[in-house]
N, C-alpha and C positions, 0 to 999 in steps of 0.2 A: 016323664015320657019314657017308654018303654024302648029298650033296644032291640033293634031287629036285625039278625045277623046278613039279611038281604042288604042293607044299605051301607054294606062295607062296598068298595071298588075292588073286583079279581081279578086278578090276569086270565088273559084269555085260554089258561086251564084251568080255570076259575077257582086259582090259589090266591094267597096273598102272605107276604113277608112275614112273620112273626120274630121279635128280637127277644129271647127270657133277659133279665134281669134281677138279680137279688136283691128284696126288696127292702133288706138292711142296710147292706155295703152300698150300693149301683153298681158293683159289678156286673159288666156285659158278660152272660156263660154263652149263648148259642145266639146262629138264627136259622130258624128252618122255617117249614112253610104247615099255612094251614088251610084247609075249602070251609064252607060253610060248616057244613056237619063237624066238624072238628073243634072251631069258635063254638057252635051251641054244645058239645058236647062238654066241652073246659068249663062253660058256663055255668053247665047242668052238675056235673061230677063234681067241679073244684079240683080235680087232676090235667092236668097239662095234656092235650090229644093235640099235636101235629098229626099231619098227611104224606106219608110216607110218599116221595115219588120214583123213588128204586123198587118197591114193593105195590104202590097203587094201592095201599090200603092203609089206615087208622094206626097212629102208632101212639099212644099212651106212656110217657114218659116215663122211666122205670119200671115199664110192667114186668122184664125182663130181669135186666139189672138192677134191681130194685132202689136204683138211685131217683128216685121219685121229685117231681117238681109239681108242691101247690101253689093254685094259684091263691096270689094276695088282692090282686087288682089286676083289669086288662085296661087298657089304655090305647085311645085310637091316635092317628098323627091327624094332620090338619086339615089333609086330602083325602081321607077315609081310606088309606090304599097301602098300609101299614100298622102293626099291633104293636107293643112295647107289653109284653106279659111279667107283670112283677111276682116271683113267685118266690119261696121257700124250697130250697136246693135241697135235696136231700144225697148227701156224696158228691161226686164228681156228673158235671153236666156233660162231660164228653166224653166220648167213647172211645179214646187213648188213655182214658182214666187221670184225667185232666180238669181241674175245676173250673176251667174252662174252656173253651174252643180256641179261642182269639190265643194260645200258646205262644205265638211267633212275633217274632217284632223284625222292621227292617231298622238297623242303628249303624249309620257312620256307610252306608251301603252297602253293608253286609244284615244278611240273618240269619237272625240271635231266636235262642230257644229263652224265652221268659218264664215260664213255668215246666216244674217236673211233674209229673204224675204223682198221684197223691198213695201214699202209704194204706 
């Protein structure tokens, strides 16, 4: 059966959650958001295309910073209304230069910095 990116569920700015994951570790790196065009475009490329919603437009995973994320596999949840993107990290997934987002932890009720920045 062929997959059609119409029969994901968007939110009513017809985004939907994307979670990256490293497809080695399971490390959780990010979660950002993606619309249609951006699902078909990851599909199409094999490069990671979130939807910027500070910018309103296409944002390409390292096209910048050239910390680039392919994709391995995209995976839907059980309500079609969330992606789990297993990809091939290339550098730091966050943009504090952080190998991942999830950086913070709350421990003992206080929060703690879990990760430095990467060299």
């Amino acid at each position: 059966m062929a997959f059609d990116v119409a029969s994901l569920k968007y939110d009513t700015a017809g985004l939907i959650p994307a979670i990256a994951q490293d497809h080695r570790t399971g490390e959780v790196l990010m979660l950002a958001w993606m619309n249609a065009g951006a699902v078909a475009q990851t599909l199409a490329t094999g490069r990671v295309t979130y939807w910027s919603r500070s910018r309103a437009a296409f944002w390409v995973k390292g096209e910048t910073s050239g910390h680039v994320q392919k994709l391995v596999e995209l995976r839907l949840d059980c309500d079609r209304d969330c992606l789990l993107v297993l990809v091939e990290q290339l550098g730091p997934a966050c943009h504090t230069n952080r190998r991942s987002c999830f950086y913070r932890a709350v421990r003992a009720g206080a929060e703690v910095e879990i990760l430095a920045p990467m060299e």
